[in-house]
C-alpha positions as CSV (number, residue, x, y, z in Angstrom):
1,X,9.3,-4.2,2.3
2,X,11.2,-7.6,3.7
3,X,12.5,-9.8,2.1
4,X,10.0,-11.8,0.3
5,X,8.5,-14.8,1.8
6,X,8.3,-17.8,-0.7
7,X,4.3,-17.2,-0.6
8,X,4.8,-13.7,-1.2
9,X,6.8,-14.8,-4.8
10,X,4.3,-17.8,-5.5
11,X,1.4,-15.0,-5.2
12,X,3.3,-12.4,-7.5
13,X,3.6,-15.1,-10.2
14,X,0.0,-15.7,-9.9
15,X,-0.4,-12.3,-10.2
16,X,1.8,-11.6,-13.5
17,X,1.1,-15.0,-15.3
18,X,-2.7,-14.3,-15.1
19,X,-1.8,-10.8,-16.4
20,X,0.0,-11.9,-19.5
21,X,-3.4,-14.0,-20.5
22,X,-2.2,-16.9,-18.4
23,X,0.9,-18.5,-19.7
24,X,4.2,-17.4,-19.9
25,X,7.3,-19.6,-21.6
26,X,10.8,-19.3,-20.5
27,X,13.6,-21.2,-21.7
28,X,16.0,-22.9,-19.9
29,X,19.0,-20.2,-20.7
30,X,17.0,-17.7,-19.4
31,X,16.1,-19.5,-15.6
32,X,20.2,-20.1,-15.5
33,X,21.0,-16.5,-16.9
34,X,18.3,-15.5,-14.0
35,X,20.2,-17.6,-11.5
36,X,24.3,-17.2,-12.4
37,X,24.4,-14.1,-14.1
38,X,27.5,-13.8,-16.1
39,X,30.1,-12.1,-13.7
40,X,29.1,-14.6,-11.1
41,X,26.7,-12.1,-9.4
42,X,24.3,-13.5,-6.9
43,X,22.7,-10.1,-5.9
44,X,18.8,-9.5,-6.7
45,X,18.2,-7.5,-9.7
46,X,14.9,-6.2,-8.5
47,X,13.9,-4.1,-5.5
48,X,10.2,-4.2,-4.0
49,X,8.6,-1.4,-2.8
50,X,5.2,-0.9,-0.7
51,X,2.7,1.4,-2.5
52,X,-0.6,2.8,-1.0
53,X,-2.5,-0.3,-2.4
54,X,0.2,-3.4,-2.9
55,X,4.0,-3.4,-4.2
56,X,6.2,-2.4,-7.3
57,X,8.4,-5.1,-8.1
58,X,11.1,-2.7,-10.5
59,X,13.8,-5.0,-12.9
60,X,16.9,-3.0,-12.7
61,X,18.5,-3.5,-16.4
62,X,22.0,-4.6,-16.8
63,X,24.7,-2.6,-18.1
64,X,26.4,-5.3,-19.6
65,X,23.4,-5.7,-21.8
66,X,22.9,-1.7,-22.7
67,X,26.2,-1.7,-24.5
């Protein structure tokens, strides 16, 4: 799959806040965490993936965080 368009990511959300009952909280030190990782890594931390009927969206963990 391309890169995502922002439509794509605004129909996703949709898509996952509906599925966990319609609200989900997230704190501000998770969006920055999210955004400046520690290490100053600005790649993705997910890949897509086109199925037979839609996408995976797969979280790749961090190792710093397995330790």
């Amino acid at each position: 799959m391309s890169e995502p368009s922002d439509a794509d990511i605004r129909a996703m959300m949709l898509v996952m806040i509906h599925r966990a009952g319609g609200a989900i909280e997230i704190s501000n030190a998770e969006l920055y965490e999210a955004m400046m990782p520690a290490g100053g890594s600005s790649t993705a931390r997910f890949t897509m993936e086109e199925t037979s009927s839609g996408i995976r969206i797969r979280l790749h963990a961090d190792p710093r965080r397995e330790k």
